[in-house]
C-alpha positions in Angstrom: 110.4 124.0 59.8 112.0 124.7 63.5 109.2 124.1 66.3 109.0 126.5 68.9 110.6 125.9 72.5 106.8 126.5 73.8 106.4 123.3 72.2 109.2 121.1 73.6 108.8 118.8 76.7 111.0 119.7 79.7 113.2 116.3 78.3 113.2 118.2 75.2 114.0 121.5 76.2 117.1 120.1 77.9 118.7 118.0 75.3 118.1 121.5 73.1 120.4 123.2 76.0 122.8 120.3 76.0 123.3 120.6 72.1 123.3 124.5 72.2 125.8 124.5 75.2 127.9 122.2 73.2 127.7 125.0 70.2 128.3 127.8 72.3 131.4 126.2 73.2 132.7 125.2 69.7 132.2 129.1 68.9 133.7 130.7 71.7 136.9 128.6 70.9 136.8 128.9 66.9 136.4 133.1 68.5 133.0 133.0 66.0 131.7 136.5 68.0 128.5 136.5 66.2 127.9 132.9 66.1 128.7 132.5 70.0 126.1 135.3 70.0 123.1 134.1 68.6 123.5 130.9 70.6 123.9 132.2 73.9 120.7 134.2 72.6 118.9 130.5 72.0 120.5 129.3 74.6 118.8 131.7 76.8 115.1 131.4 75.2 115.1 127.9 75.8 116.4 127.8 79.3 113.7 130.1 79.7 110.7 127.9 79.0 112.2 125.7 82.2 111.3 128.7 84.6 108.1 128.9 86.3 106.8 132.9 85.3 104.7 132.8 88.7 108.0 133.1 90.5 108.3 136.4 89.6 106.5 139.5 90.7 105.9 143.2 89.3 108.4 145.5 91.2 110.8 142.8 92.2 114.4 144.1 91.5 117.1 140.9 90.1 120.3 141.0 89.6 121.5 140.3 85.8 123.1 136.9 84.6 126.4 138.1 82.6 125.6 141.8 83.3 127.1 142.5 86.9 126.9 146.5 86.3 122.8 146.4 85.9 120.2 144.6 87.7 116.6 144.8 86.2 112.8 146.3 87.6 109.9 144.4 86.4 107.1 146.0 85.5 104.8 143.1 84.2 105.9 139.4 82.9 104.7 138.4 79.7 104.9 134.5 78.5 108.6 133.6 79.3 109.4 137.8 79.5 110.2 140.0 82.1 109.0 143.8 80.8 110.7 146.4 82.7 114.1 148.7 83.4 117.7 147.9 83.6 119.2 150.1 87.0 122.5 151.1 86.8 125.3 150.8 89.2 123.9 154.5 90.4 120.5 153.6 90.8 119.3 155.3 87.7 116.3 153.2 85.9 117.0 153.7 82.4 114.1 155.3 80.4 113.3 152.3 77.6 111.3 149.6 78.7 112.5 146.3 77.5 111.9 142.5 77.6 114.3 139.8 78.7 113.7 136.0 79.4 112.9 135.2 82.8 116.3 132.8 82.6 118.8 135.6 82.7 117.6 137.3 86.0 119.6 136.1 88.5 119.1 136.6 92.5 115.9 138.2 93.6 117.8 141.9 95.3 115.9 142.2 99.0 115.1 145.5 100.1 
C-alpha cells in the first residue's frame, strides 16, 4: 500500500522528487504522453507538501508554472491546495472554481 506524501519527511519527500524527476524524464524521451503525464501530476503533489501554505494569501494573484497564458486568483487554501480562478491573458476570471497545488504557482503578480 502507497503512503501518502503527507506522511513523508522533507528527506523523503525529496528522494520521491528525485526518483519521479528521473521518470518524468525516461517518459518524455520514450514520447509516453500519458505516462509523462501522471508523473508530472505526482511530481507536482509531492513538491507540494515542501511549500509552506501560510505563504499564501486569499486574493493574491500568481503567475502559473508551465501555463504562461493564465495566472491564478485564490480564493481560500486548503491543505497543500490553492481554491480559486485561472485569469486569462485578457483579464477574464474564468467561472469554475478549481484546486491546484501550492507548488505550481509561480511568482506572486504585484498590483
Amino acid at each position: 500500500m502507497d503512503r501518502r506524501y503527507s506522511s513523508y519527511t522533507v528527506e523523503e519527500l525529496r528522494k520521491e522528487m528525485a526518483n519521479l524527476k528521473e521518470k518524468v524524464q525516461k517518459a518524455e524521451q520514450l514520447g509516453n504522453i500519458s505516462e509523462y503525464e501522471i508523473l508530472e501530476r505526482k511530481l507536482q503533489m509531492a513538491a507540494a507538501y515542501l511549500v509552506n501554505p501560510a505563504d499564501f494569501k486569499k486574493g493574491d494573484k500568481y503567475e502559473l508554472a508551465k501555463d504562461p497564458g493564465h495566472q491564478f486568483q485564490i480564493t481560500y487554501i486548503n491543505g497543500v491546495f490553492a481554491w480559486g480562478h485561472r485569469i486569462n491573458l485578457l483579464g477574464q476570471h474564468l467561472e469554475q472554481e478549481e484546486a491546484v497545488p501550492l507548488s505550481i504557482l509561480g511568482d506572486k503578480i504585484e498590483g
